[in-house]
C-alpha positions, -999 to +999 in steps of 0.1 A: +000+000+000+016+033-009+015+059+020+040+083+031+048+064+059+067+038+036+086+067+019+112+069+048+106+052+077+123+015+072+122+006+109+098+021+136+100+016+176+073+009+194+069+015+233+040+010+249+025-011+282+006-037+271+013-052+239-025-065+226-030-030+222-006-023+197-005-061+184-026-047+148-005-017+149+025-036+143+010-062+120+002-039+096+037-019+100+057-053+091+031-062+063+044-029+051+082-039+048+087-016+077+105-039+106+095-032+137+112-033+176+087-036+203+097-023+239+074-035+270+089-011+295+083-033+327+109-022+352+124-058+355+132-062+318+145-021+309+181-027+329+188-061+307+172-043+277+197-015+279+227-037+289+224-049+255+212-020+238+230-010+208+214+024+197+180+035+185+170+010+157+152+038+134+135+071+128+103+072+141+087+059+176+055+051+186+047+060+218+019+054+246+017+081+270+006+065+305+035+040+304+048+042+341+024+013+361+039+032+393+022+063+382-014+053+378-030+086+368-002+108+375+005+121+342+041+135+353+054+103+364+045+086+331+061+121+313+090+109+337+094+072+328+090+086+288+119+111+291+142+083+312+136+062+284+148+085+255+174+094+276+189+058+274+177+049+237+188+088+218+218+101+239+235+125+223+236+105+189+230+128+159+198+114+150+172+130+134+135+115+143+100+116+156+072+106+175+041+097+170+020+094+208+002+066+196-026+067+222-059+077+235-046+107+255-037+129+228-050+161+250-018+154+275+005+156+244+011+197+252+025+193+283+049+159+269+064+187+244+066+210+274+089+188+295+110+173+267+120+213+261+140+207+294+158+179+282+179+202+253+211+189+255+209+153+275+199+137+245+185+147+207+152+155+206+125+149+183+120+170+147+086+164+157+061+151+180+022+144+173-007+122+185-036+102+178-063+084+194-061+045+195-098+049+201-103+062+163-092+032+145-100-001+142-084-032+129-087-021+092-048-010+074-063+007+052-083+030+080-044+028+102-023+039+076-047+065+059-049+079+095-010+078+100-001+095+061-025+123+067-013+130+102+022+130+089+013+153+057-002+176+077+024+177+103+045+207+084+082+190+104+070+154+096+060+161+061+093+182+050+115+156+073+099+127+048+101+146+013+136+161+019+146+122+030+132+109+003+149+134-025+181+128-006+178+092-011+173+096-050+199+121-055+225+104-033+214+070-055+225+094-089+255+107-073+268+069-063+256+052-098+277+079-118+311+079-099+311+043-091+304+034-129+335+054-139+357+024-125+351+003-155+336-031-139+337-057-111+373-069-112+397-037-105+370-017-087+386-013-058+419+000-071+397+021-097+375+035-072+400+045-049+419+063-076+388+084-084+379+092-046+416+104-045+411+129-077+380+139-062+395+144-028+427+161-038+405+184-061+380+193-032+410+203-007+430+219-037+464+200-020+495+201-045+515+169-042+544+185-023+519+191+005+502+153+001+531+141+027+516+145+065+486+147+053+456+131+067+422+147+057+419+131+023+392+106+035+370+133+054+376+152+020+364+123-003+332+123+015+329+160+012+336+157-021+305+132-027+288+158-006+292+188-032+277+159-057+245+156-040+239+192-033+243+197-072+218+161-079+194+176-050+176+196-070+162+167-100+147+151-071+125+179-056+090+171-050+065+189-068+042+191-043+049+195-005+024+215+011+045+237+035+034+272+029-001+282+034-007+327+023+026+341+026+004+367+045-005+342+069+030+329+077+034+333+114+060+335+140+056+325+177+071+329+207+063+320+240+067+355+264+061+338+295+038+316+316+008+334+301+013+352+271+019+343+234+036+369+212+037+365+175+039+381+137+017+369+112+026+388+074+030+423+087+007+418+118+024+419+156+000+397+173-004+393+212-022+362+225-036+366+189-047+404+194-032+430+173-005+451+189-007+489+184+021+507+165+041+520+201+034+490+220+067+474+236+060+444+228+064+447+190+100+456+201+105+419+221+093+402+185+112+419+162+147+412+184+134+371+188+131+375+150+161+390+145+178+365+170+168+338+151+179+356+117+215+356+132+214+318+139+196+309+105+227+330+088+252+315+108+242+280+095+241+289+064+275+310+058+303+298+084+315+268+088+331+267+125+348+231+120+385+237+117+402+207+094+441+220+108+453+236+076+449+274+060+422+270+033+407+301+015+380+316+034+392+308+071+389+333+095+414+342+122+421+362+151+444+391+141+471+391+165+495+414+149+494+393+116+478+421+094+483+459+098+440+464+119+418+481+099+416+526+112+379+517+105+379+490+141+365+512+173+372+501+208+354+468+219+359+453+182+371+419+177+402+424+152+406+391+121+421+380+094+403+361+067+424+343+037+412+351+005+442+332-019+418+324-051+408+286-053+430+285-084+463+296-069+459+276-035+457+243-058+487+248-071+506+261-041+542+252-054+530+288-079+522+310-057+546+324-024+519+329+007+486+326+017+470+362+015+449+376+041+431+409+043+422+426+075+388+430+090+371+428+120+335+419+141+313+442+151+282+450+172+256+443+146+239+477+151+273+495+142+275+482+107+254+507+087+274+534+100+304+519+088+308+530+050+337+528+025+341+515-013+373+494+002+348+482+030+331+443+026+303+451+054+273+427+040+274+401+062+252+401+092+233+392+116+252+367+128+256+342+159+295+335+167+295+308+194+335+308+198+329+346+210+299+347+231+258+347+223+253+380+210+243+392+173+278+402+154+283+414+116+315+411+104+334+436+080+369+431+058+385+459+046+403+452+014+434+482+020+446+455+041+466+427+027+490+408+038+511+376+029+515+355+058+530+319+059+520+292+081+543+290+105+544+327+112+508+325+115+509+296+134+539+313+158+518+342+162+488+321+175+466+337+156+432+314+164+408+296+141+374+316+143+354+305+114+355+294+078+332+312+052+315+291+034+313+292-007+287+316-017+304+339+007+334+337+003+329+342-039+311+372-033+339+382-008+367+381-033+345+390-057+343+425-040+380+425-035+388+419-069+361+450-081+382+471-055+415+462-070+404+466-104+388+496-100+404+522-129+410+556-123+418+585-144+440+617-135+433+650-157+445+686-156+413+709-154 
């Protein structure tokens, strides 16, 4: 039967008290193709269970929510006994999953979200979290699993979570089928294969062959390599239909103020426990700096890279400790870097070109960047969250007058710290800046 429940989800887990109730639940699922684990979480079976536990089978759980027998009707202790439980099974293993509270307290679920909020950081939790009734279906698979798909369609977390999946399996089926049939057949596919994965991974890093000796990222840049790949295939596989966005003047934000109140923006509308907000009310303020909070973050993701690999690659960002003469444009309380901005081209062939290069620059309260101007000035990118600094909203500006050629051991014997890496789209437009600055003509008449 073809539901979006069979898209993704392989292997389920299901935890609940007393098996019979479940029994058809998990019929169907394995008539499906989709193997399931049953936990029964009796106090004298969970410590054997998770002596041999060996991780989290799959990507979706089924959960009852009055599982505790100790409780009775004490919802808290059964919230309890639930968040011991993912405690043991998640951990802090990157896993991305959900839950589906597969049971006829569905009105509890609230305060089950609530509590698992407080959990941030013991183990991963759940991309999303929903319920239904056992009460509202019967033995019929057909009644189940239509029940289950249109929960999970309309679930916007669940439903994106499944089609992203699901385009990510096709592409990353392309990507694999096209570079593993370049090694020409069964019998020297090893040694074929691992020549490719070494082009590929020599080409993603840009390493000459003088610099091949001592080191050892080649593997880690294979994979990114295949990476790049998919990200290019992504985009054949893209569903047509997805339902996330309802109006665009109906796309709303929330946030939780307190205990009490719920403040949100829906289009242009600042919305107060769904009442409109007048134009000077203080709490319009509160939402716009959330928003903008989250802004910071969102960019952050999407244009840094803070994993270091242990060599200078073009678009790292470093601490400027006396490396690079500081820009006259940095104010007290600044944060003085360095970023290297050596085209791809010349650091692939390193044994060409003398030095990395590295302009000057320098982060910045967000709210000072406007006022910083200057053609020489790169001053686009911001907000942004910098977690090596501290929690607060930066922008960060390079200022192209600067330039410097600085090897790695000096920069190395000047301790000059790994910050950040900019990530592609950035870092093009950042030396595509630079090079308009350099190649800026100018013309010198008598008048």
């Amino acid at each position: 039967m073809e539901s979006i429940l069979t898209e993704v989800f392989q292997k389920v887990l299901v935890i609940d008290d007393k098996k019979e109730e479940v029994e058809n639940l998990i019929t169907h699922l394995e008539k499906e193709n989709i193997k399931t684990v049953f936990i029964e979480p009796n106090d004298e079976e969970l410590n054997d269970y998770f002596k041999n536990f060996n991780g989290f089978p799959g990507n979706l759980i089924f959960l009852d929510l009055y599982l505790d027998s100790k409780s009775g009707a004490n919802l808290s202790g059964h919230i309890a006994k639930i968040r011991e439980l993912l405690g043991h099974l998640i951990n802090k293993r990157n896993i991305a999953y959900g839950i589906i509270v597969w049971s006829s307290h569905s009105d509890d679920i609230e305060k089950l979200q609530e509590k698992l909020l407080h959990d941030m950081g013991r183990y991963t939790l759940p991309l999303f979290i929903f319920g239904m009734n056992k009460g509202d279906y019967d033995s019929n698979p057909e009644k189940i699993f239509k029940g289950i798909s249109d929960e999970l369609e309309k679930n916007k977390a669940a439903s994106f979570y499944i089609k992203w999946s699901n385009s990510i399996e096709h592409a990353k089926s392309k990507v694999l089928n096209d570079i593993f049939g370049l090694a020409q057949g069964y019998k020297d596919q090893n040694k074929n294969l691992e020549f490719l994965l070494f082009q590929m991974a020599r080409n993603y890093i840009g390493i000459s062959d003088a610099d091949l000796d001592g080191y050892d990222g080649l593997q880690k840049d294979a994979f990114n390599a295949f990476s790049e790949l998919l990200s290019d295939d992504l985009k054949y596989f893209i569903p047509d239909t997805c339902n996330l966005f309802s109006e665009t003047s109906s796309i709303e934000c929330i946030f939780k103020a307190n205990d009490e109140d719920i403040l949100s923006k829906k289009g242009r509308e600042y919305l107060k426990n769904g009442t409109a907000l007048g134009k000077k009310d203080p709490d319009r303020k509160i939402i716009d700096t959330k928003i903008f909070e989250l802004y910071a973050s969102l960019n952050s993701k999407i244009l840094l890279d803070f994993t270091d690999f242990g060599i200078i690659l073009p678009g790292n960002v470093y601490m400027n400790k006396n490396a690079c003469i500081y820009s006259n444009k940095m104010e007290e309380g600044d944060i003085p870097v360095i970023i290297e901005l050596s085209p791809p081209c010349d650091f692939a062939n390193k044994n060409k070109y003398a030095m990395p290069k590295f302009v000057s620059g320098f982060i910045t309260k967000y709210d000072k960047v406007k006022e910083i101007k200057g053609d020489a000035l790169y001053t686009e990118t911001y907000p942004l969250l910098i977690p090596k600094i501290d929690e607060q909203i930066y922008a960060i500006v390079f200022d192209f007058r600067y330039v410097n050629n600085i090897s790695e051991k000096e920069l190395q014997a000047l301790g000059n710290d790994f910050v950040f890496r900019v990530k592609d789209k950035l870092f093009a437009d950042i030396l595509q800046k630079m090079s308009s600055y350099t190649a800026r003509l100018g013309l010198s008449i008598i008048r």
